[in-house]
CHARMM internal coordinates of N, CA and C (Angstrom, degrees):
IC EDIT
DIST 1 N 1 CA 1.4317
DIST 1 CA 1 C 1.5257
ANGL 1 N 1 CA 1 C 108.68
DIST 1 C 2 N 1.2474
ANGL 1 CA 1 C 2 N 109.69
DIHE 1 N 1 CA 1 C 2 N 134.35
DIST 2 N 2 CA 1.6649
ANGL 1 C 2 N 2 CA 116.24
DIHE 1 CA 1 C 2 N 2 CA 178.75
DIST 2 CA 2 C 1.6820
ANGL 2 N 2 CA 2 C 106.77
DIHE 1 C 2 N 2 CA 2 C -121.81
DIST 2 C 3 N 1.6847
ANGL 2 CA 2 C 3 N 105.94
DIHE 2 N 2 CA 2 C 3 N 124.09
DIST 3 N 3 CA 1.4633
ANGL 2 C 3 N 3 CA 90.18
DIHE 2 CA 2 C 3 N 3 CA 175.75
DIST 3 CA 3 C 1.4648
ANGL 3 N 3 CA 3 C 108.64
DIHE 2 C 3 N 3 CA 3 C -138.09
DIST 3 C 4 N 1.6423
ANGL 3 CA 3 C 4 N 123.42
DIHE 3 N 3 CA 3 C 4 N 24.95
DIST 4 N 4 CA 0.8930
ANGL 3 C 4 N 4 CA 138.69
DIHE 3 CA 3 C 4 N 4 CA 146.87
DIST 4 CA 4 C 1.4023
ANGL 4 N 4 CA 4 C 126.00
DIHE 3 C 4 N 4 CA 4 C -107.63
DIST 4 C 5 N 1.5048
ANGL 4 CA 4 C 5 N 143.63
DIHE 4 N 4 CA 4 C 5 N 132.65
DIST 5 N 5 CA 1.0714
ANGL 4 C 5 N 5 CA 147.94
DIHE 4 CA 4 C 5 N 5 CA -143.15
DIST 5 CA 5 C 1.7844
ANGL 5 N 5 CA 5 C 95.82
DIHE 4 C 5 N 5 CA 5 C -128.26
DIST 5 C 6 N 1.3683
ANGL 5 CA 5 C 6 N 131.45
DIHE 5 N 5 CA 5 C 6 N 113.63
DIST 6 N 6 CA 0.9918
ANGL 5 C 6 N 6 CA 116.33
DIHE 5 CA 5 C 6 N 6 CA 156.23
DIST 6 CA 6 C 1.8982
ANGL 6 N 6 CA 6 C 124.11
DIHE 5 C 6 N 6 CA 6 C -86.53
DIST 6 C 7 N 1.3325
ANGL 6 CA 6 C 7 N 122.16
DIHE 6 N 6 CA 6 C 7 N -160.32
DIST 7 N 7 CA 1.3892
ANGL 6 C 7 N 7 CA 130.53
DIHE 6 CA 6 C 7 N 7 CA 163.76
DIST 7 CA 7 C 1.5631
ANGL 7 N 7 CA 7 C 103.21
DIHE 6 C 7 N 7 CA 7 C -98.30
DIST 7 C 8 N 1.5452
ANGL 7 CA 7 C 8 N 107.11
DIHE 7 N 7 CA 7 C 8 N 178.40
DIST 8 N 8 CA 1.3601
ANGL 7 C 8 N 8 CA 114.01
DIHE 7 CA 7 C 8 N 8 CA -158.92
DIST 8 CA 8 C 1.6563
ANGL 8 N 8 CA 8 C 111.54
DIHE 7 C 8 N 8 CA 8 C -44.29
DIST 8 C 9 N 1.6559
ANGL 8 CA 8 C 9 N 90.74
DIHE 8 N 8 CA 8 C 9 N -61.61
DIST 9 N 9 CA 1.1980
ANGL 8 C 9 N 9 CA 103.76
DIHE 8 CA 8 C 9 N 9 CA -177.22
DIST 9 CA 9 C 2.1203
ANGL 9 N 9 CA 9 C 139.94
DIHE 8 C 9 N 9 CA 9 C -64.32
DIST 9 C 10 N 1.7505
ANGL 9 CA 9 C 10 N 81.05
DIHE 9 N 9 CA 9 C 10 N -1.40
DIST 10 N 10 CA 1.5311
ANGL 9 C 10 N 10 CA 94.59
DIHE 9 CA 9 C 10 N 10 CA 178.00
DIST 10 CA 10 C 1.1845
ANGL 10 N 10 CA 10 C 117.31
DIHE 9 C 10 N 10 CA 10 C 75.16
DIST 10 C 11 N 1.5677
ANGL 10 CA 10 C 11 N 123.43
DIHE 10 N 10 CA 10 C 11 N 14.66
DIST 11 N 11 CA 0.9782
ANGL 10 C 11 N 11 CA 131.05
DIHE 10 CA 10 C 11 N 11 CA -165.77
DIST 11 CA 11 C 1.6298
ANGL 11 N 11 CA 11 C 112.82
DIHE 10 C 11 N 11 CA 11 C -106.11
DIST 11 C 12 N 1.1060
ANGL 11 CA 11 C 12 N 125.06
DIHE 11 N 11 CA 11 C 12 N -53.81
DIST 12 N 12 CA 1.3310
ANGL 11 C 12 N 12 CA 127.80
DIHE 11 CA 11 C 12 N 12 CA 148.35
DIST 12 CA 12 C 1.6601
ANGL 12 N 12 CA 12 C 139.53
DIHE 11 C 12 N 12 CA 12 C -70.56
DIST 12 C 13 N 0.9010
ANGL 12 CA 12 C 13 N 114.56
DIHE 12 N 12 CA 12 C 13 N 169.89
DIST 13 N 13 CA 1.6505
ANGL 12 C 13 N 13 CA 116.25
DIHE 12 CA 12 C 13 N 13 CA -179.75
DIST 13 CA 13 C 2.1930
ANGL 13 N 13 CA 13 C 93.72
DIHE 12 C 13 N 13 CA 13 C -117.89
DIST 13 C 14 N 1.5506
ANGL 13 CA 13 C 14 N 75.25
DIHE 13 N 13 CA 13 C 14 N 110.24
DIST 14 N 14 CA 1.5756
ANGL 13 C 14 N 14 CA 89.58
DIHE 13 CA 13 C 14 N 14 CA 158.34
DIST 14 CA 14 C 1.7436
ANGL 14 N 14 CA 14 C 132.09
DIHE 13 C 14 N 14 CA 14 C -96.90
DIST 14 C 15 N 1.4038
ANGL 14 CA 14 C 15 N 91.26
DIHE 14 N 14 CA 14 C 15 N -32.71
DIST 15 N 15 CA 1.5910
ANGL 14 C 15 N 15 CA 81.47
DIHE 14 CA 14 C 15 N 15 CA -178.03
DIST 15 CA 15 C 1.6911
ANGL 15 N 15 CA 15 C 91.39
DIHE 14 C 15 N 15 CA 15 C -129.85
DIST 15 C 16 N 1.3403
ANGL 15 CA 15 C 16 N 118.14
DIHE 15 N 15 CA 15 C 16 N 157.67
DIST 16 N 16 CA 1.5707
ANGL 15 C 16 N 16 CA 142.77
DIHE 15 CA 15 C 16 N 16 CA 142.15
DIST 16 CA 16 C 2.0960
ANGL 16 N 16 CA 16 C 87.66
DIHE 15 C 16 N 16 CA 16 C 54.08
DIST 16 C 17 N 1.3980
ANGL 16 CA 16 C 17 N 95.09
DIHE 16 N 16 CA 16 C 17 N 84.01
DIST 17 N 17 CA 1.6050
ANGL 16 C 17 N 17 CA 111.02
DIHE 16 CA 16 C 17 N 17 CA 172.31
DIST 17 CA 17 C 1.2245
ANGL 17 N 17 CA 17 C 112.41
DIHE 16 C 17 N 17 CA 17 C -69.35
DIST 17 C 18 N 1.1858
ANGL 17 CA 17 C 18 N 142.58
DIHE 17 N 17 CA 17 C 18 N 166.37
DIST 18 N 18 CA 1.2070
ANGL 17 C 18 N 18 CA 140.55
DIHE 17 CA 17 C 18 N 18 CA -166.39
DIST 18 CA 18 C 1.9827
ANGL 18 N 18 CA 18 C 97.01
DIHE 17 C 18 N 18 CA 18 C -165.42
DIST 18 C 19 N 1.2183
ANGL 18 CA 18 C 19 N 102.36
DIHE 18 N 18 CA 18 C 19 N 95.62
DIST 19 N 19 CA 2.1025
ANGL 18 C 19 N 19 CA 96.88
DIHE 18 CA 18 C 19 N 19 CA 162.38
DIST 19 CA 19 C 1.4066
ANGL 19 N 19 CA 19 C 107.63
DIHE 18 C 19 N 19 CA 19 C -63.82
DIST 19 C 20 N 1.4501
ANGL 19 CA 19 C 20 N 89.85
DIHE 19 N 19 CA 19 C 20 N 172.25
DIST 20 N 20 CA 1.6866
ANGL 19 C 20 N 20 CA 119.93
DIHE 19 CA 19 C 20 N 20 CA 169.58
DIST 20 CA 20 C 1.6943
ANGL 20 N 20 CA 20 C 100.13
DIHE 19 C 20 N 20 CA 20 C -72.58
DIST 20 C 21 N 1.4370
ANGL 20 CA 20 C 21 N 137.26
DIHE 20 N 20 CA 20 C 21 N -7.47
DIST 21 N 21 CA 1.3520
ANGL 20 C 21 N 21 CA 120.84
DIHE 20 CA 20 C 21 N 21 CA -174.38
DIST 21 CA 21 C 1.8903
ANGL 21 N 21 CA 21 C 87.05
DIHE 20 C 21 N 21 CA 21 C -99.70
DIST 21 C 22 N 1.4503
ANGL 21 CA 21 C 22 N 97.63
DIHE 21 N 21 CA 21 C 22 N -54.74
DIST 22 N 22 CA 1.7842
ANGL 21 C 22 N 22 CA 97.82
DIHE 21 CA 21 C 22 N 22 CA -156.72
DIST 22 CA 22 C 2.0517
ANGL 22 N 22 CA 22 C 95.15
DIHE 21 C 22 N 22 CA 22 C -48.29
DIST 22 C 23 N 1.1908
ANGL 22 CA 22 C 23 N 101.34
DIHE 22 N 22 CA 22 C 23 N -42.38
DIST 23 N 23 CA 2.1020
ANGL 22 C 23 N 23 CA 95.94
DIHE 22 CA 22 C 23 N 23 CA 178.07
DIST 23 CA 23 C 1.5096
ANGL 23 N 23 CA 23 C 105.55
DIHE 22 C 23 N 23 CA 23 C -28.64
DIST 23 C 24 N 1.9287
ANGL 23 CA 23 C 24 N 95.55
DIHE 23 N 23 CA 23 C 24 N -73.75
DIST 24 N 24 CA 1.3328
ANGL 23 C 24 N 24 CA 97.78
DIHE 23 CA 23 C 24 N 24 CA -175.02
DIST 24 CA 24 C 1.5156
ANGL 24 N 24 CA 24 C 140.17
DIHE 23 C 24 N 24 CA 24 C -79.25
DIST 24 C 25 N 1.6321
ANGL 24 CA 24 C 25 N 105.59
DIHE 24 N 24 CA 24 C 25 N 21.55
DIST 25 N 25 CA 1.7606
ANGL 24 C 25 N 25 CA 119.06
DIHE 24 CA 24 C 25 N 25 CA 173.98
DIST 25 CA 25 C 1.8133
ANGL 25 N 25 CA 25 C 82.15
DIHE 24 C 25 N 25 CA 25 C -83.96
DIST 25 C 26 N 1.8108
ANGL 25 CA 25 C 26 N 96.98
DIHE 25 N 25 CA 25 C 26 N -51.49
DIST 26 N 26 CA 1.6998
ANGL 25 C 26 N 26 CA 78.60
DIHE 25 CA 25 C 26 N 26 CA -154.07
DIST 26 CA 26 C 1.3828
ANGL 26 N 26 CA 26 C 112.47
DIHE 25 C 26 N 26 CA 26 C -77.09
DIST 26 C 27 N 1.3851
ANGL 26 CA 26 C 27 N 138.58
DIHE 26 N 26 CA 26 C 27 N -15.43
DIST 27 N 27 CA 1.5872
ANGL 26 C 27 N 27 CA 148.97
DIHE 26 CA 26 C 27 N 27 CA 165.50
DIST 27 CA 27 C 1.9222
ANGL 27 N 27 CA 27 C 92.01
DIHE 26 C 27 N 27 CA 27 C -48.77
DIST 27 C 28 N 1.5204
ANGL 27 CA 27 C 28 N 129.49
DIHE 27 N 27 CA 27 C 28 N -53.66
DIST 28 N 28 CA 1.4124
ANGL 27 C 28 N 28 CA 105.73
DIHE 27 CA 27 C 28 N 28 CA -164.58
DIST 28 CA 28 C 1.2754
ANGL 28 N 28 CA 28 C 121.62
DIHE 27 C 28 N 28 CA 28 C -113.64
DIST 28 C 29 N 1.9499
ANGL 28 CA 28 C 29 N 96.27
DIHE 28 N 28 CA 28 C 29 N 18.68
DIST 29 N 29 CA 1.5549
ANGL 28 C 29 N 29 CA 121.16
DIHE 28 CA 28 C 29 N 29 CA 141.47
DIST 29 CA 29 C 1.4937
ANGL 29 N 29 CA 29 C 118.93
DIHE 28 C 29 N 29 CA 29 C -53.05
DIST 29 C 30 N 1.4853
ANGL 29 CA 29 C 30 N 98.59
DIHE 29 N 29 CA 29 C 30 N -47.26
DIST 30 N 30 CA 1.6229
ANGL 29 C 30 N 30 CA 100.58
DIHE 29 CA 29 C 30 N 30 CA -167.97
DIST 30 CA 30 C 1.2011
ANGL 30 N 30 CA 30 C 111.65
DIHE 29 C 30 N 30 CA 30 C -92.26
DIST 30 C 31 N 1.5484
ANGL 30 CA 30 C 31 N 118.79
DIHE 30 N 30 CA 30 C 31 N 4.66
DIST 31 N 31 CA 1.5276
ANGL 30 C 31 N 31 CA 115.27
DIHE 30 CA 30 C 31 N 31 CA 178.99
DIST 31 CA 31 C 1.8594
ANGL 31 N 31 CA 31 C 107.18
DIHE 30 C 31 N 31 CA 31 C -111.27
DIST 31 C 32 N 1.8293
ANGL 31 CA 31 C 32 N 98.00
DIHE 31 N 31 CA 31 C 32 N 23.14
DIST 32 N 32 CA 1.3934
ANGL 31 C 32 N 32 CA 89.01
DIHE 31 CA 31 C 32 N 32 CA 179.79
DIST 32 CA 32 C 1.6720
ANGL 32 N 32 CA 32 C 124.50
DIHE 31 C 32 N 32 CA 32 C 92.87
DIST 32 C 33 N 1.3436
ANGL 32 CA 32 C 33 N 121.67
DIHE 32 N 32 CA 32 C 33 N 2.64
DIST 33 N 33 CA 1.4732
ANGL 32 C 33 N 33 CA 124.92
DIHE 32 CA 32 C 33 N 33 CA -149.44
DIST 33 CA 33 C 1.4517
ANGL 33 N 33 CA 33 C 111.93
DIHE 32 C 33 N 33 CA 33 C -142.70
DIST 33 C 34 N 0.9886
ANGL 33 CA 33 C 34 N 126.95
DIHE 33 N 33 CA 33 C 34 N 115.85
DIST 34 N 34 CA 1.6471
ANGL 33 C 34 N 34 CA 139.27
DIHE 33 CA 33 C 34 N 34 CA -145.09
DIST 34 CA 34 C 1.5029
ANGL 34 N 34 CA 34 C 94.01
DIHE 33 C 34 N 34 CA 34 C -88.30
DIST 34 C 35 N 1.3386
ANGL 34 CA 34 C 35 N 139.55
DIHE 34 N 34 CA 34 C 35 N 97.31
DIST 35 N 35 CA 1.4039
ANGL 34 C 35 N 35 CA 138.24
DIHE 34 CA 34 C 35 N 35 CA -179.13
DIST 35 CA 35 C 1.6749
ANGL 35 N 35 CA 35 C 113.35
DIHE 34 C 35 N 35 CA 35 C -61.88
DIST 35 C 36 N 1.4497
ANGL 35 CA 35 C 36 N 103.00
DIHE 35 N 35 CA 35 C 36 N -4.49
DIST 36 N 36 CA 1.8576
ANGL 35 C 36 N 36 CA 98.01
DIHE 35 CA 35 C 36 N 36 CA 173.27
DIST 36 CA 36 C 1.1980
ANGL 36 N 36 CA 36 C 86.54
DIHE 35 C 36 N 36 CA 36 C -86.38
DIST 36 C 37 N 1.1247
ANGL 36 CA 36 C 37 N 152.07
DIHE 36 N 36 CA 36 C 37 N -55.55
DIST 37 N 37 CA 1.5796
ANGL 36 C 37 N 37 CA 144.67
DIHE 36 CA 36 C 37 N 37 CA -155.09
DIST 37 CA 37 C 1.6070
ANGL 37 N 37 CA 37 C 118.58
DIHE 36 C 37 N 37 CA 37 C -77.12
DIST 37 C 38 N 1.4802
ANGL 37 CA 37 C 38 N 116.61
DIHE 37 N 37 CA 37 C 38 N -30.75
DIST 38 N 38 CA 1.2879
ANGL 37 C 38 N 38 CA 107.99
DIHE 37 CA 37 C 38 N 38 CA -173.08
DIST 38 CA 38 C 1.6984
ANGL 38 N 38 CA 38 C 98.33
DIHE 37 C 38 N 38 CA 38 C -62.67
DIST 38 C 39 N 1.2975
ANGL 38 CA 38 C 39 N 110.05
DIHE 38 N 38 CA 38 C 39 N 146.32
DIST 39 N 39 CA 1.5501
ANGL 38 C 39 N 39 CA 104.13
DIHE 38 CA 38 C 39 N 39 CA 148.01
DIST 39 CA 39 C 1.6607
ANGL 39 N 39 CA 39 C 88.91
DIHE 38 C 39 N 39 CA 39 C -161.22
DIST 39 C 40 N 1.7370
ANGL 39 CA 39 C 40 N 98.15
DIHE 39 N 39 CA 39 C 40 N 175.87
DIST 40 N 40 CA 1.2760
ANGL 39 C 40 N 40 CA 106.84
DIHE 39 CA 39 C 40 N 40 CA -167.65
DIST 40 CA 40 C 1.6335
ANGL 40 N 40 CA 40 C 101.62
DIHE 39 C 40 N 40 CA 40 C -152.43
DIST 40 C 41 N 1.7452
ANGL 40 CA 40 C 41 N 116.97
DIHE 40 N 40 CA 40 C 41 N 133.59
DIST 41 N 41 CA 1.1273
ANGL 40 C 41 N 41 CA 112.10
DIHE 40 CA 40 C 41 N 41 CA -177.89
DIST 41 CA 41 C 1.0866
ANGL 41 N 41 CA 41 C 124.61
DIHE 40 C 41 N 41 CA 41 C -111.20
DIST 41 C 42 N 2.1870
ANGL 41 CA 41 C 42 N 89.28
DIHE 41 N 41 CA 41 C 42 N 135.06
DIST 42 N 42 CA 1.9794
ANGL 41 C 42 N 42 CA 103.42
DIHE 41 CA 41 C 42 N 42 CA 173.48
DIST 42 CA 42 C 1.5367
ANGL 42 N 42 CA 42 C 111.77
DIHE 41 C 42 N 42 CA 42 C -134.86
DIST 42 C 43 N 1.4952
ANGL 42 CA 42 C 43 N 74.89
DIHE 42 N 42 CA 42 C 43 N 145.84
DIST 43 N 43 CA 1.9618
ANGL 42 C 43 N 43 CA 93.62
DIHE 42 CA 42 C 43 N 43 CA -174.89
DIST 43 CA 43 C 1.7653
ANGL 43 N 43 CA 43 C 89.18
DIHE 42 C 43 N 43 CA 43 C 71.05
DIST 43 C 44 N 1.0826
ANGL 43 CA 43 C 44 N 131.73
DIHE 43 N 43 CA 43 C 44 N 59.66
DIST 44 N 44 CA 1.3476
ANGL 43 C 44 N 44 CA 124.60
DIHE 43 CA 43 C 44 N 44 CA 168.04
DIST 44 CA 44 C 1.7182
ANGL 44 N 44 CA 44 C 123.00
DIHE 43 C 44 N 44 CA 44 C 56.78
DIST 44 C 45 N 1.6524
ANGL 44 CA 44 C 45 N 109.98
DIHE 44 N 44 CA 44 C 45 N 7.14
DIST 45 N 45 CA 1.4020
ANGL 44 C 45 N 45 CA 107.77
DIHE 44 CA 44 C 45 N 45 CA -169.25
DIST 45 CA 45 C 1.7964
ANGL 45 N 45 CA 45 C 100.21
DIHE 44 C 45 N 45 CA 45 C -126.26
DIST 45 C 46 N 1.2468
ANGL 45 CA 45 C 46 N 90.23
DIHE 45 N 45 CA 45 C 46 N 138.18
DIST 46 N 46 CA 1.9851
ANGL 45 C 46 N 46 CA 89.20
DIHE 45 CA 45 C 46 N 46 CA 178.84
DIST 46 CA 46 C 1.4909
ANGL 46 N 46 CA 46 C 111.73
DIHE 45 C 46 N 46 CA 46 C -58.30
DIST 46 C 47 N 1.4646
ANGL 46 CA 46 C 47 N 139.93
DIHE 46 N 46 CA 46 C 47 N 149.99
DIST 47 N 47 CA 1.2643
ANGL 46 C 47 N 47 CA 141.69
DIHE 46 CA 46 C 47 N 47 CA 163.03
DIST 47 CA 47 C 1.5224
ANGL 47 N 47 CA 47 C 98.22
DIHE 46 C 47 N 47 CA 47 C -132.11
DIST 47 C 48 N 1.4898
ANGL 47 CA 47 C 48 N 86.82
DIHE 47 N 47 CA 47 C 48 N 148.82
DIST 48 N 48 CA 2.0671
ANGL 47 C 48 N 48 CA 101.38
DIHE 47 CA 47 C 48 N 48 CA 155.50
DIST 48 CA 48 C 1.3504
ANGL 48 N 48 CA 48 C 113.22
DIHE 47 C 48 N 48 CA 48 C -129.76
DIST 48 C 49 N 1.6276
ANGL 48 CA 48 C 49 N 83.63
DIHE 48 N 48 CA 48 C 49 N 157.47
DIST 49 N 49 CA 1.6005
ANGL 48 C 49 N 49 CA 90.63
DIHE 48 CA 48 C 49 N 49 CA -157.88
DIST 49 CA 49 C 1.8287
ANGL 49 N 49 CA 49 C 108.82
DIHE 48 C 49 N 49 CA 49 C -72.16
DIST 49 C 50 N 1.1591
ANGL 49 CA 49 C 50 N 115.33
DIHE 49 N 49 CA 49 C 50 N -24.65
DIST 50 N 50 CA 1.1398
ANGL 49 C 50 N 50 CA 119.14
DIHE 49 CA 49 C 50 N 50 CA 177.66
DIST 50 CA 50 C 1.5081
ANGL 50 N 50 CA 50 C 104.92
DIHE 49 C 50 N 50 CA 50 C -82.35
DIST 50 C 51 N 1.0098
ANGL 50 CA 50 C 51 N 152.95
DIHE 50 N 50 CA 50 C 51 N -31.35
DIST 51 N 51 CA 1.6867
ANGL 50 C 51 N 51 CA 162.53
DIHE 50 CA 50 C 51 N 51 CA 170.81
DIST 51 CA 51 C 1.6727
ANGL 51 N 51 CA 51 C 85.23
DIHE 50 C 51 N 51 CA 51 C 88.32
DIST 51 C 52 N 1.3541
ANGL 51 CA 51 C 52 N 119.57
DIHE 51 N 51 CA 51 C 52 N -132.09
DIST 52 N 52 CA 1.1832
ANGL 51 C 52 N 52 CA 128.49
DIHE 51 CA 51 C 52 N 52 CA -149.39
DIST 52 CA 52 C 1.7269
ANGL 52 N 52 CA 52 C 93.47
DIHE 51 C 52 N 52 CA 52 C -120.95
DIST 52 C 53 N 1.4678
ANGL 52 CA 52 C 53 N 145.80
DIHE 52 N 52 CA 52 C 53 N 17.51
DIST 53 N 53 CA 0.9756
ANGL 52 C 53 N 53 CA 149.95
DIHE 52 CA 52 C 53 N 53 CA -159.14
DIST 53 CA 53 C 1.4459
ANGL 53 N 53 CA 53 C 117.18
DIHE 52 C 53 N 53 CA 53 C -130.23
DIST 53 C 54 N 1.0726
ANGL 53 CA 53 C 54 N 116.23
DIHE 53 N 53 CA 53 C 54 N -6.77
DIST 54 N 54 CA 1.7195
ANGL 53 C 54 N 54 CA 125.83
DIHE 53 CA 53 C 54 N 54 CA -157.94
DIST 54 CA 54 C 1.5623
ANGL 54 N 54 CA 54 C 88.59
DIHE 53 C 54 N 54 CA 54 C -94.99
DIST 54 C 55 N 1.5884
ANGL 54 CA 54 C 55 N 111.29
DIHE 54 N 54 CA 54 C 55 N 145.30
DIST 55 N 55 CA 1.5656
ANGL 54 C 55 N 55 CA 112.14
DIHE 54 CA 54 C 55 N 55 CA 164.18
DIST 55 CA 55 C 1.4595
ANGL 55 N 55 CA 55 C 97.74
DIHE 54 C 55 N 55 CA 55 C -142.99
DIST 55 C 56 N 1.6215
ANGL 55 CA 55 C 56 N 126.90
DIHE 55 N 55 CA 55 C 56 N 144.73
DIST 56 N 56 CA 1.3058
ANGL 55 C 56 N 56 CA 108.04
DIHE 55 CA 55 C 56 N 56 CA 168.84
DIST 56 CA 56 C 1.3595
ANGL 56 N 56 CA 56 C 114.09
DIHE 55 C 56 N 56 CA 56 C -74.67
DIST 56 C 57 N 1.5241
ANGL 56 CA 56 C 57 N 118.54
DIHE 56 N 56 CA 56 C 57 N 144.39
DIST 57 N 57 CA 1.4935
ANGL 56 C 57 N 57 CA 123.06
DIHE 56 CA 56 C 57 N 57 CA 175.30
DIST 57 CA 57 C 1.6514
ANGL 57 N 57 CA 57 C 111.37
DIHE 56 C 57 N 57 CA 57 C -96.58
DIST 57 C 58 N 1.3460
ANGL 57 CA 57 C 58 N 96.86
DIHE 57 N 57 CA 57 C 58 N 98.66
DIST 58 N 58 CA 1.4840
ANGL 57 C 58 N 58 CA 126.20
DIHE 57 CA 57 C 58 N 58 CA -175.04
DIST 58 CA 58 C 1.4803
ANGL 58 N 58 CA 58 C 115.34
DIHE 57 C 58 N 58 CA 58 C -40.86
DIST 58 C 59 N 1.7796
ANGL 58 CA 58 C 59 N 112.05
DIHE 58 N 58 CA 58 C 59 N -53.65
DIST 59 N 59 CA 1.2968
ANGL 58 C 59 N 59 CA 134.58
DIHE 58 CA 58 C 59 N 59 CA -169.39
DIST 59 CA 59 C 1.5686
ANGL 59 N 59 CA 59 C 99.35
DIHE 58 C 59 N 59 CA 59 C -46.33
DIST 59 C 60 N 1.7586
ANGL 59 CA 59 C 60 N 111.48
DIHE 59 N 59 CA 59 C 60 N -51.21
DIST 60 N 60 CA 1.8923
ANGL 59 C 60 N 60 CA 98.53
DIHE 59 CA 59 C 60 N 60 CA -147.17
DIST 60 CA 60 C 2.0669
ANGL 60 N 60 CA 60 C 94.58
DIHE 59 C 60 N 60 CA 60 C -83.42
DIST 60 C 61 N 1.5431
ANGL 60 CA 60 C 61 N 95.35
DIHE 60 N 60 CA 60 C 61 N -6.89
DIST 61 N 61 CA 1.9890
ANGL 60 C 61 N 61 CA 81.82
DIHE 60 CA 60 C 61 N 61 CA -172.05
DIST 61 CA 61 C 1.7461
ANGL 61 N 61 CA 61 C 103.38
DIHE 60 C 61 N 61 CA 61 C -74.07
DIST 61 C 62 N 1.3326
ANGL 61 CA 61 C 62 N 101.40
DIHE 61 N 61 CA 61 C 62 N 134.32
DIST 62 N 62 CA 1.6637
ANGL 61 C 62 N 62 CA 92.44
DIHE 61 CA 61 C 62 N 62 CA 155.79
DIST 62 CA 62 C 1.2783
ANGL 62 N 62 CA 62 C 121.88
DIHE 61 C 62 N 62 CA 62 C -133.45
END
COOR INIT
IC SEED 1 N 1 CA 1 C
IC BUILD
């Protein structure tokens, strides 16, 4: 299954982009795990792994 489309050269993203956060909303979508809720603390301050950018990408789950 392909659901990103590059240009000739594979170098750009032409169709349906996908970040390094939206992967991992939808990777700990499918493991059951609400990516607004995970967070984890450093230097004494909560973080998530997705920050404020992650969306699950609905299209590739079936």
């Amino acid at each position: 299954m392909s659901y990103r489309r590059t240009d000739d050269l594979c170098y750009n993203v032409v169709e349906n982009p996908v970040s390094a956060y939206d992967f991992q909303a939808t990777i700990l979508h499918l493991l059951g795990i609400d990516h607004t809720r995970l967070t984890y603390r450093f230097q004494g301050r909560p973080y998530r792994l997705t920050v404020v950018h992650g969306e699950v990408v609905e299209p590739v789950l079936a």
